[in-house]
C-alpha positions in Angstrom: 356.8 -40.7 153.1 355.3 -37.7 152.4 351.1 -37.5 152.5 349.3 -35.2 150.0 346.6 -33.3 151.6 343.3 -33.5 149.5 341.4 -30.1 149.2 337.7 -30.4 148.0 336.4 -27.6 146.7 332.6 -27.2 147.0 330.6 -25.1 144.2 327.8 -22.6 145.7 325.5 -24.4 143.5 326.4 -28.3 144.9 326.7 -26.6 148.4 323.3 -24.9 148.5 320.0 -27.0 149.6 317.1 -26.9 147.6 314.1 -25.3 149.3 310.4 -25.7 149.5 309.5 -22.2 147.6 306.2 -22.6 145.5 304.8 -19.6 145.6 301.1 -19.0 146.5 300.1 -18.3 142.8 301.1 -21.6 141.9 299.3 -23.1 144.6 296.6 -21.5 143.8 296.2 -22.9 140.4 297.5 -26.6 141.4 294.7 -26.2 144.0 292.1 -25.4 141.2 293.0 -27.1 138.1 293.6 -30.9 140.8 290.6 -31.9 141.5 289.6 -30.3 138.3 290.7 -33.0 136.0 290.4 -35.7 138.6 287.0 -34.9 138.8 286.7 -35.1 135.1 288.6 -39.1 135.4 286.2 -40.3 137.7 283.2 -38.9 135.2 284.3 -40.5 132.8 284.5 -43.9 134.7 281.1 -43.2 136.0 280.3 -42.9 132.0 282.0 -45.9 131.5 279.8 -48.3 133.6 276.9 -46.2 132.6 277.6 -47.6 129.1 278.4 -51.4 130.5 275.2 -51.2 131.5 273.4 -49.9 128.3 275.8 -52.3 126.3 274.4 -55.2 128.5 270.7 -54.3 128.0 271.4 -53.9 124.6 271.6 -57.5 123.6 269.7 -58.3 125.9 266.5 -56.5 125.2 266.4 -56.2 121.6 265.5 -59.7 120.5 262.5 -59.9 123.2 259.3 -59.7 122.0 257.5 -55.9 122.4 255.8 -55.3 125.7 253.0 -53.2 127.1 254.7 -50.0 127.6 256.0 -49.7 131.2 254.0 -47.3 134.0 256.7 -44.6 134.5 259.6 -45.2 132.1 263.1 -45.0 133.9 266.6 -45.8 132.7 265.9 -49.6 134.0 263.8 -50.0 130.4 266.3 -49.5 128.0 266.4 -50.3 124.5 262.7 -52.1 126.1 260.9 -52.7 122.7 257.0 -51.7 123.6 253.9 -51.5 121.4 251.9 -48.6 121.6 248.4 -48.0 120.0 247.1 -44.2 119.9 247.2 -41.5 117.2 249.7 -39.0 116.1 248.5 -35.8 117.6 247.8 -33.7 114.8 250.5 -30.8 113.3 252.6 -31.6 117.2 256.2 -32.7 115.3 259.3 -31.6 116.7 262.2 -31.1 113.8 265.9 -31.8 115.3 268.5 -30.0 113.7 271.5 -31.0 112.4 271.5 -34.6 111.6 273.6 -35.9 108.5 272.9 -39.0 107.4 275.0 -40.2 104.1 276.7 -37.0 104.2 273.3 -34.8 103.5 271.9 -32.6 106.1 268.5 -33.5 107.7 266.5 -34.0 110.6 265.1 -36.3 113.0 261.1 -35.7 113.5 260.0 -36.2 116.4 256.1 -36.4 117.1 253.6 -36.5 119.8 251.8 -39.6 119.9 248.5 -40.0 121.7 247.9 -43.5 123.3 244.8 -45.1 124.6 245.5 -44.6 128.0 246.0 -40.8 127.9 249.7 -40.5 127.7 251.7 -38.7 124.8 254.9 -40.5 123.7 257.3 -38.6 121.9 258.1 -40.7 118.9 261.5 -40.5 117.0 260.2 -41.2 113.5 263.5 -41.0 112.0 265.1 -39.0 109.6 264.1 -36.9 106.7 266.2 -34.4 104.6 266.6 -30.8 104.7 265.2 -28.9 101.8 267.8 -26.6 100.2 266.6 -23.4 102.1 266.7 -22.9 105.4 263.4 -21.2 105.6 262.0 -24.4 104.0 260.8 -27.0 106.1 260.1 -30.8 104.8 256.4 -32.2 104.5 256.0 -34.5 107.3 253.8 -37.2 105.8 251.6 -38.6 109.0 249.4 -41.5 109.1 245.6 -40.6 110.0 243.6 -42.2 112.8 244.6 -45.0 114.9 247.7 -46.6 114.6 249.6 -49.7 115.8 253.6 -48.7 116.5 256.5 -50.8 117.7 259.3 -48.8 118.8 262.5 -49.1 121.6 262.6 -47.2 124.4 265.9 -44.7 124.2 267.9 -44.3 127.0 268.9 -40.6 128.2 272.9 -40.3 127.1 273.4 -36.6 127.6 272.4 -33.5 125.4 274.8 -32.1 122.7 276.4 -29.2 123.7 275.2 -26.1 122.4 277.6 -22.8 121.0 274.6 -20.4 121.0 271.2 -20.3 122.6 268.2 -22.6 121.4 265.0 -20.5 121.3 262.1 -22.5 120.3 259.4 -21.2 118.0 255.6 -20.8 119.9 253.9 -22.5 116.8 254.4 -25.8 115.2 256.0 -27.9 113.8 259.4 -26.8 115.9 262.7 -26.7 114.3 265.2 -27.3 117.8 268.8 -27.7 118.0 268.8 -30.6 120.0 266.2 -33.5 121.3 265.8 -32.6 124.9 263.3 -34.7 126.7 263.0 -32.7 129.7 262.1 -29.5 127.7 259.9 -31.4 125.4 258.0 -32.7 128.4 258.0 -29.7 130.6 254.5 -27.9 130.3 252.3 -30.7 129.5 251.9 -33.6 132.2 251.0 -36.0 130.0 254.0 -36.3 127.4 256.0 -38.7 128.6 259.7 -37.9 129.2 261.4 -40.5 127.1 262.5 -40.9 123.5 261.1 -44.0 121.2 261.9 -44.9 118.2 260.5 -46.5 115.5 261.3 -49.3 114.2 261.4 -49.7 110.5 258.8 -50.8 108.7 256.3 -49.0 111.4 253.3 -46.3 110.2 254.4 -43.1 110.1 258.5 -43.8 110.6 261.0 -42.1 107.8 264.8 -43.5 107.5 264.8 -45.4 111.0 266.8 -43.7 113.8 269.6 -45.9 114.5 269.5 -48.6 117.1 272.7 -50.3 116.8 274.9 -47.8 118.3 277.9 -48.6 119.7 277.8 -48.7 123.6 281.1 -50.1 124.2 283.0 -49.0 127.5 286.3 -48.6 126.3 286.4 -45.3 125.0 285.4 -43.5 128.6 288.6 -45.5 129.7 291.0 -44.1 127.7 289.4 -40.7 128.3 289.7 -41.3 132.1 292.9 -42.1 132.1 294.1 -39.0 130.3 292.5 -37.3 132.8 294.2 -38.9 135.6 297.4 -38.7 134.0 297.1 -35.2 133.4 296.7 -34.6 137.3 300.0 -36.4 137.8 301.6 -34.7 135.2 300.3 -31.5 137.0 301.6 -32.8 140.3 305.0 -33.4 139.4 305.2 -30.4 137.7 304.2 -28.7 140.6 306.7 -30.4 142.8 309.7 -29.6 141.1 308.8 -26.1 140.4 308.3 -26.0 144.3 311.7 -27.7 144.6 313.7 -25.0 143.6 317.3 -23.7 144.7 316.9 -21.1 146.8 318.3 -17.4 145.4 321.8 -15.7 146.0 322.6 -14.2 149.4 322.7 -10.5 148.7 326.0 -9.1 149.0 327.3 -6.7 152.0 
């Protein structure tokens, strides 16, 4: 009986190994862009639990009874309703740009507000609208002499960005870009580096500043895990582009 001999024919492209080639550019930018987005994943959990915790204060603060105002006001007194008595220091108002509410443009005031025991609170006393000129400002009706004001202290949740420098005006009132704090506070010792706001029905507020706004985690987890998986994707990708089949033998 006669055998058949089997030949097996081997292509140069099953035959050749794949090699590790990545190439130092690549590297370069896997290096870069990595920790990059992780980075950004673990922000946003740290955001996440930041807002757990705000959520938590939330309802749990709101329905107390107002307080004295605390000593030095951290993020531990959160949505803390306080009662402050004081004036509103005269002509010291603070105008924050760009803020629609029911689709019209307007702003948040913001005013100085001297209390009995020396301190100036910077008072969100809500919104007013924006006249139809820009280089019209609104009146800013203020009460006169003492004052009794319950408002809730606001926690610090980030600035806005910005897309072109905020130069602020020497005299007053000032129209700003954004409500930052820290710059509000910065060359007087005795503002107080925190945001209140007034409460409706309180001398002096406009259309309240809102307080019921939605502190819910969730969001900051979906956010961190597009983050995450966009450093796996980039991974992957960088391993089979370093997998590659290594080039044709030069001819003799």
């Amino acid at each position: 009986m006669r055998s058949r001999s089997q030949v097996v024919i081997r292509s140069p492209e099953t035959s050749r190994a794949r090699s590790w080639r990545p190439g130092w550019k690549m590297t370069l930018f896997v290096a870069l862009m990595l920790p990059v987005v992780l980075g950004l994943s673990v922000w946003q959990l740290q955001r996440a639990a930041e807002k757990s915790g705000y959520e938590a204060a939330y309802y749990d603060r709101l329905g107390m009874l107002p307080d004295s105002p605390p000593a030095r006001p951290g993020p531990g007194h959160a949505f803390m309703r306080i009662r402050l008595r004081g004036e509103f220091v005269e002509g010291r108002h603070y105008l924050v740009d760009n803020q629609v509410r029911q689709g019209r443009p307007g702003y948040w005031i913001v005013s100085e507000f001297l209390a009995t025991d020396g301190r100036r609170w910077l008072v969100n006393r809500g919104w007013l609208p924006a006249p139809q000129t820009r280089e019209e400002l609104p009146p800013l009706p203020t009460p006169d002499g003492s004052v009794d004001l319950v408002a809730v202290v606001w926690p610090d949740t980030g600035l806005v960005p910005l897309l072109a420098p905020d130069p602020w005006p020497e005299g007053w009132p000032r129209r700003v870009q954004r409500l930052d704090v820290a710059r509000m506070a910065a060359n007087d010792p005795a503002v107080v580096p925190v945001e209140v706001r007034l409460e409706p029905g309180q001398p002096g507020v406009y259309a309240p500043a809102p307080v019921d706004v939605d502190f819910s985690p969730q969001r900051h987890y979906g956010y961190a895990f597009q983050w995450f998986a966009l450093g796996v994707a980039l991974l992957i990708g960088y391993l089979i582009f370093a997998l590659r089949q290594p080039s044709e033998p030069n001819e003799q």
